[in-house]
N, C-alpha and C positions, 0 to 999 in steps of 0.2 A: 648422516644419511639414515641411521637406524632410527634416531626421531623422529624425524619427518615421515617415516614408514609406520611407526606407531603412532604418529598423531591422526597420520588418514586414515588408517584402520577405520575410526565408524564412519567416516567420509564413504568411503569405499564399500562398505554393508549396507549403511542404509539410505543412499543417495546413488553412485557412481553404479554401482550392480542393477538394483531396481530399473534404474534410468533407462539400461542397458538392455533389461529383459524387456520393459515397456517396447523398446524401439525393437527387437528383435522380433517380441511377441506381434507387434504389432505389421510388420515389413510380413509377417505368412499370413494376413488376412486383408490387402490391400483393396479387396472385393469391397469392402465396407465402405472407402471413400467414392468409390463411384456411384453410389447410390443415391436418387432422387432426393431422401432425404439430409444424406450429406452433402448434397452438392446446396440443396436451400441453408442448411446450418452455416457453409461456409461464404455463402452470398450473403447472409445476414450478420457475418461476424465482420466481415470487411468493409459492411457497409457505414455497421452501428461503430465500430473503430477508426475505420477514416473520419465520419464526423466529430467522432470525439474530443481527436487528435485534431481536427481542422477545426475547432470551436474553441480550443482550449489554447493552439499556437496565434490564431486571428485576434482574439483577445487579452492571451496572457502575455504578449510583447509589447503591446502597447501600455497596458496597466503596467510591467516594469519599467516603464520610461517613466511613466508620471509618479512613480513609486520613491524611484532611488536620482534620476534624474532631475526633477524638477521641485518646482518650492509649494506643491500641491500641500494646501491642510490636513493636516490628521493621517499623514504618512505612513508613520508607527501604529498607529492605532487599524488603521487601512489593512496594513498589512498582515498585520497579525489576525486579522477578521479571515481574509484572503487566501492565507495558507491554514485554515482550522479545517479543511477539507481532510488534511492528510491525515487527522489525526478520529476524525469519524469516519465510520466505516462508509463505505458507496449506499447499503442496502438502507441503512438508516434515511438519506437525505431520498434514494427512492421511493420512503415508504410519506414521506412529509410530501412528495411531487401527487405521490396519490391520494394524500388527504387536500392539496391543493387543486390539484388537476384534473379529476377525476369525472369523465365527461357527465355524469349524472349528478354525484353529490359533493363533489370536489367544494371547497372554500370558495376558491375563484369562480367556478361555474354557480354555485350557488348567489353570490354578487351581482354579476353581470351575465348569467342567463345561459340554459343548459347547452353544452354541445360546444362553449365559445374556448373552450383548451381542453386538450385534450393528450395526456403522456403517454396513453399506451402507444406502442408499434416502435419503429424503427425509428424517426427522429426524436419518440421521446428519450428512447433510451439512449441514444446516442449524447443528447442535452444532459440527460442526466451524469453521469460518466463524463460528459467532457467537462461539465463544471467542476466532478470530484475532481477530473484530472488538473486542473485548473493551478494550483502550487506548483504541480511539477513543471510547470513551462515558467511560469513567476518567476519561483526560486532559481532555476539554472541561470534566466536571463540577467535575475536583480546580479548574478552573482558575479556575470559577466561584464555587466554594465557594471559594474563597483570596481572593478580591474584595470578599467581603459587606460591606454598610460595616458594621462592631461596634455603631453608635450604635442602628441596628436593634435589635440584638440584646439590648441596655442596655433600650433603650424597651420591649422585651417583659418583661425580667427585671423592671421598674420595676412595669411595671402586672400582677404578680404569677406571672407565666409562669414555670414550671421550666425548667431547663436542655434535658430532652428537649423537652418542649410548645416552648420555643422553636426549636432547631435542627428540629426539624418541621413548626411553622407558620411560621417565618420564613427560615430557611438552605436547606431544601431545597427550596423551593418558587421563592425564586431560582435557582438552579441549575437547576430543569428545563428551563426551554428551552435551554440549554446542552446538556443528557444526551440530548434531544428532536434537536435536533443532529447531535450526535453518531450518534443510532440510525440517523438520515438516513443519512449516510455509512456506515455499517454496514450496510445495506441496499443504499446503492449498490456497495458494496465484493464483497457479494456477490454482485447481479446480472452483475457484471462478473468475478468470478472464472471459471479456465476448470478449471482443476487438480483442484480438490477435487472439483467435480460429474463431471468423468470420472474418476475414479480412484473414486468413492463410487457412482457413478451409472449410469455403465455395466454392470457388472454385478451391477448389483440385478437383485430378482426381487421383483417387476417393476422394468425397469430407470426407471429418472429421468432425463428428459431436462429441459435447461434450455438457457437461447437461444443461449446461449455453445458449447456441446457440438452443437447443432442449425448453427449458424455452421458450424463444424468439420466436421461430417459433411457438409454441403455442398460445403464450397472441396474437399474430396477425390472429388467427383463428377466436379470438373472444369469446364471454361467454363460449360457450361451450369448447373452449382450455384451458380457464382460469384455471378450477378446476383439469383438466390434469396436467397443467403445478405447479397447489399447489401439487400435489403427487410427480413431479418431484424434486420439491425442496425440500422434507421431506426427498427423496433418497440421495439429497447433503447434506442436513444436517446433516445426519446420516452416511455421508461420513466424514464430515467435524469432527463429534462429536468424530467416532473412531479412527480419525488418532491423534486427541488430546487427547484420553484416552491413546494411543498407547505412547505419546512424555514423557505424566506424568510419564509412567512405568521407563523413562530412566533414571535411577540413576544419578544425578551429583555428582561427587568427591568433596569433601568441599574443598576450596584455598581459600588462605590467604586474609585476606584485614588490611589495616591500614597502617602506616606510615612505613617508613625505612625498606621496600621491594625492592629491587632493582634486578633487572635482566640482566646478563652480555650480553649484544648481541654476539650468535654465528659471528665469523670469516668465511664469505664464502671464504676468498683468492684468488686465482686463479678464480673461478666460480662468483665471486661479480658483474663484468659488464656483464660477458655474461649474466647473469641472471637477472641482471639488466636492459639490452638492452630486452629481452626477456620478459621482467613483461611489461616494456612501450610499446612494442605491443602487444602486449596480451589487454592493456588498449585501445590502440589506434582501434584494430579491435571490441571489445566488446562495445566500448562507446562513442569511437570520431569517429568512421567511419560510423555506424548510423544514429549519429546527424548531422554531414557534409553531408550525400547524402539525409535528406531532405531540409537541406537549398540549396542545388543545385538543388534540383528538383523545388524547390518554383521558379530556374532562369532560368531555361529549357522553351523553347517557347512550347514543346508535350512533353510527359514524353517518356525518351531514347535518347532527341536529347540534345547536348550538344553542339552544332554551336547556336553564335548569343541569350548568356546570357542578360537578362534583368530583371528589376523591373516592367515589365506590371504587373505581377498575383500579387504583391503585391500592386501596386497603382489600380486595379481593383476590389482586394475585399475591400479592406479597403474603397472604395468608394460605397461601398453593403449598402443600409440600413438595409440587413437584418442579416448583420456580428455584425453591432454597436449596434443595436438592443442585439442582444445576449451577445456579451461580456457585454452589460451593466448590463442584466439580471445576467448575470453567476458572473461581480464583485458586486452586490449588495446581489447575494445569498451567495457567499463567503463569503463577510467582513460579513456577518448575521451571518453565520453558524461559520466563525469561534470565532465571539466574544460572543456567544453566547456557545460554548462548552468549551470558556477559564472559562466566567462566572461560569458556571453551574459546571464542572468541581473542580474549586476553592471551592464553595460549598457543593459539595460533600466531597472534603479532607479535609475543617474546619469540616463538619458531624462525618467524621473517627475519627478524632481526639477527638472530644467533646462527640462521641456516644455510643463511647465503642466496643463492639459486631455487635451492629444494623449498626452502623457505617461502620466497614469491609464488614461487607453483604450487603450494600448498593454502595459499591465502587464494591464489586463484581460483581454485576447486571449491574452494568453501565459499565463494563466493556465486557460484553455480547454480545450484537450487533456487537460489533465488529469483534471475535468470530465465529459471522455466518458470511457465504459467504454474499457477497451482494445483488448479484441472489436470495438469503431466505430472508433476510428484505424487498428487494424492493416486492415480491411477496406477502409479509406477510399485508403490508401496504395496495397493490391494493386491495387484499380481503377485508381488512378489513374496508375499507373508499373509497370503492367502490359506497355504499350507504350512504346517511347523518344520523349523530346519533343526537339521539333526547331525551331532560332531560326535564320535566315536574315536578315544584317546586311548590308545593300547586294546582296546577292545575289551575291554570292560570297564569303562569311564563313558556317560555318555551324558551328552550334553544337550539340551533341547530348548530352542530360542521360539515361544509359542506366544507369537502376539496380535496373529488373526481376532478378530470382532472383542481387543481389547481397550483400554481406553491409554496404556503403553504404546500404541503403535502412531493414537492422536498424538503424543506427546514428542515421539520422535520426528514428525512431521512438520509438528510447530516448530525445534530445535532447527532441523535441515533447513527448512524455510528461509529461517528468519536468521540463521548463525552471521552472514555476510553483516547483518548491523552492528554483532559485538565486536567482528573482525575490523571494519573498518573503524570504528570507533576507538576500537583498542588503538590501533595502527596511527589511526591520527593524534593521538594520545602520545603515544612515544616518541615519535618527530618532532614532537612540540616542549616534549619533556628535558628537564637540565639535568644531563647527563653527569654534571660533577658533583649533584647532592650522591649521587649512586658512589661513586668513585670517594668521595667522603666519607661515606656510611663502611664502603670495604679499608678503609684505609684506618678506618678507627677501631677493626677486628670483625666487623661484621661478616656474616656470611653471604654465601649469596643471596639465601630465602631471606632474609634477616633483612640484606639490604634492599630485598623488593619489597617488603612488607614495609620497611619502614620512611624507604626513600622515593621511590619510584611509583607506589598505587598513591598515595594522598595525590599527586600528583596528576593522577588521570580517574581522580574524582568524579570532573565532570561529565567527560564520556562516555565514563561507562555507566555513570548515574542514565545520561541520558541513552544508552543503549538498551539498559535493565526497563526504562519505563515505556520508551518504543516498544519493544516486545511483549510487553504484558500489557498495551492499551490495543496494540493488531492482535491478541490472541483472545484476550476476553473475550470478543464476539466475532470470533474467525468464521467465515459460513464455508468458503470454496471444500476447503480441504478438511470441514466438519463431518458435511453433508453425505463426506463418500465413505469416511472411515470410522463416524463414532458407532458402536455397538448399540442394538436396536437396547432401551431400556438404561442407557446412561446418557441422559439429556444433558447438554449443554446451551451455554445462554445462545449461542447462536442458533443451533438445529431450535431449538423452542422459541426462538425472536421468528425464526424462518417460517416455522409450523402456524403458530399462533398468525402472523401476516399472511400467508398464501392458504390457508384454510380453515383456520377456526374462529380468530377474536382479532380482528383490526388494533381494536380499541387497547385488551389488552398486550397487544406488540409493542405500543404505542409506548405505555405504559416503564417495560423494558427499554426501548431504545429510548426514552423521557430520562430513564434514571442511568442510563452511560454515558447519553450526552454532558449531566450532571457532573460526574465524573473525572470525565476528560478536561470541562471548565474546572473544574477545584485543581486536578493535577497541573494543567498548563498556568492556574494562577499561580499555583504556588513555585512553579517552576519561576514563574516570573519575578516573584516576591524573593527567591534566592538570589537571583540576577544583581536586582538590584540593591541588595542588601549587604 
């Protein structure tokens, strides 16, 4: 019990407390939600989220069927196109919607004629977002449909069912509360984004405000917005809480798991290329057409003109001291935060394991932050380390945790955040690990440390590999919980991707978000080049 009491200890400081004053501070200023303007923030969060989520479950169920279910061409290849969403940031593929969309100088209005698309307001951003969200409904359903037990499916074909009539009455009807799931999260994904709704939202006509961007406009009023904007975030909270009591309600149908499941892939026939031609653009408009019109915008000499490409905007910022500055900030805060939630993570799941009860409940908590928007943690933090806290030991011992307008309070933020990846990862890790190289290692003298080090980590390699790199490619350009807590004068790639797109240089944002995108392909190739190798 005394572990588990000292592993929550930062749990409990810098997540569970905060949290606690957010919702407290926030329940004695309740006046702030009834306000004209929070009642338009909160029409526009519901609105641009339901679409999100209804664009992202309409289309992400059926592309899991033709994904994993059927004998569609270029499957693997499909898919991994499909789910690259989750690994760019939202703001990024907003910022490519505006170099396409953009009712004056947009790519596409430029083509076929001004005014013919147009992404500001509320159904752009709502498209934009439900395409990021777009894996998340994928992934839960591919995952579900890959489970089905076959006997199912046998028993349909037996008692005279076609191949479609069964994959319809039987396969995808398991999966839905999976895709149902998933929409959840896709909803919550975008109540909580900050990026897209101001960069799509603000200068709409009429403009779109959502709670996130109303947050925002507040903490810049200054003290007095501050305790406004903690009511605001009790109302996403409590956004955020019901739409995840609402997902638990949803029954999953038990499928199968374990060996020698096999599933016959549907026969499209006749329909296999066209549908297959049609899945590849469908990928190509949703994910390579995006990220293609900001690396062309990054070679545009003014944004809209496409005579006379060049690499100025890119040998101009890179020659910024105040870009190198930033990425260095933003890679030091990454590799922190993320080796630092692989750590802690890993910790918590040897906890579960060794704690029994206290163990789970502690995996559960770490698992929390998450959970809330990011718009609520980061809020939660400026209240609460707004002011320095101060611990007086004997009285004359004192002690003082000073990490208002630091770039220590960024960091504990991105850990809190993002800790549920190493935990889960760790956790999956162990379940899956062979218990008697450990029992080996103690049995040949080994100690305990001895026999983790030498038996047990090679062993969950790959998760926590893949833990460490999740959290240093979400941190590199984090904007939600940048924008509220990094200190005026220590740039990060985000707040300066953020600044450079909503008021200075399109072009060179582009520029940035050109060389992440970069990035992310080199990591996820080489990720793949391990796979296989």
């Amino acid at each position: 019990m005394k572990r588990a009491l000292a592993l929550a200890v930062p749990l409990l400081v810098f997540a569970l407390l905060p949290l606690g004053r957010l919702v407290f501070t926030g329940l004695g200023h309740l006046d702030a939600i009834v306000t004209p303007d929070a009642m338009r923030a909160l029409r526009g969060t519901l609105l641009t989220s339901t679409g999100a989520a209804a664009f992202a479950f309409f289309l992400g169920l059926p592309l899991a069927v033709l994904l994993v279910r059927t004998d569609l061409p270029g499957r693997r290849a499909l898919r991994a196109v499909f789910t690259l969403p989750s690994a760019v940031p939202p703001f990024i593929f907003g910022m490519g919607w505006v170099a396409l969309a953009n009712p004056k100088a947009g790519l596409l209005n430029l083509a076929l004629g001004a005014g013919t698309f147009d992404i500001y307001g509320t159904v752009g951003i709502a498209f934009v977002l439900g395409a990021c969200g777009l894996p998340l409904v994928v992934l839960a359903a591919s995952a579900a449909l890959e489970r089905v037990d076959a006997s199912l499916e046998e028993a349909a074909r037996i008692c005279g069912a076609g191949p479609l009539r069964t994959l319809a009455q039987v396969s995808v009807p398991l999966a839905l509360p999976a895709a149902l799931s998933g929409a959840a999260l896709v909803f919550l994904f975008s109540a909580s984004a900050f990026g897209v709704p101001y960069l799509l939202g603000v200068t709409a006509s009429p403009p779109t405000s959502t709670l996130t961007t109303h947050v925002y406009a507040l903490v810049l009023m200054g003290s007095g917005g501050i305790a406004s904007a903690g009511a605001i975030s009790v109302l996403l909270l409590a956004l955020a809480s019901a739409v995840l009591l609402a997902s638990r309600l949803v029954k999953s149908a038990p499928l199968a798991s374990g060996k020698g499941i096999r599933l016959r892939p549907l026969a499209l026939g006749a329909l296999r290329w066209p549908l297959g031609v049609f899945a590849f653009w469908l990928a190509l408009a949703l994910v390579a057409l995006p990220l293609a019109a900001v690396f062309l915008t990054s070679l545009e000499p003014s944004f809209g003109r496409l005579e006379q490409l060049s690499l100025q905007h890119w040998q101009r910022l890179f020659q910024t001291p105040r870009v190198g500055w930033a990425a260095l900030r933003s890679l030091g805060l990454s590799l922190a935060a993320a080796a630092l939630v692989t750590a802690i993570g890993l910790a918590y799941a040897l906890g579960r394991m060794r704690l029994g009860r206290a163990g789970r409940a502690l995996e559960l908590v770490a698992s929390l932050p998450y959970a809330v928007p990011g718009t609520v943690l980061g809020m939660a933090l400026l209240l609460s380390f707004s002011v320095d806290w101060r611990v007086v030991v004997g009285e004359r011992i004192a002690f003082v945790l000073a990490l208002a307008n630091t770039l220590w309070l960024v960091l504990i933020a991105y850990v809190a955040r993002h800790l549920a990846f190493g935990t889960r990862a760790a956790t999956d890790g162990l379940t899956q690990a062979d218990p008697s190289l450990t029992e080996a290692a103690r049995v040949s003298g080994a100690g305990p440390w001895r026999a983790l080090l030498d038996a047990t980590l090679p062993q969950l390699k790959a998760p926590l590999t893949a833990a460490f790199t999740l959290t240093f490619l979400t941190c590199a350009t984090e904007l939600t919980l940048s924008v509220l807590l990094v200190p005026a004068g220590s740039d990060l790639l985000g707040t300066v991707l953020f600044e450079l797109m909503s008021y200075a240089d399109p072009a060179a944002a582009s520029v940035l978000a050109g060389a992440f995108v970069l990035v992310v392909l080199a990591v996820q190739g080489g990720r793949s080049l391990i796979r296989t190798a």
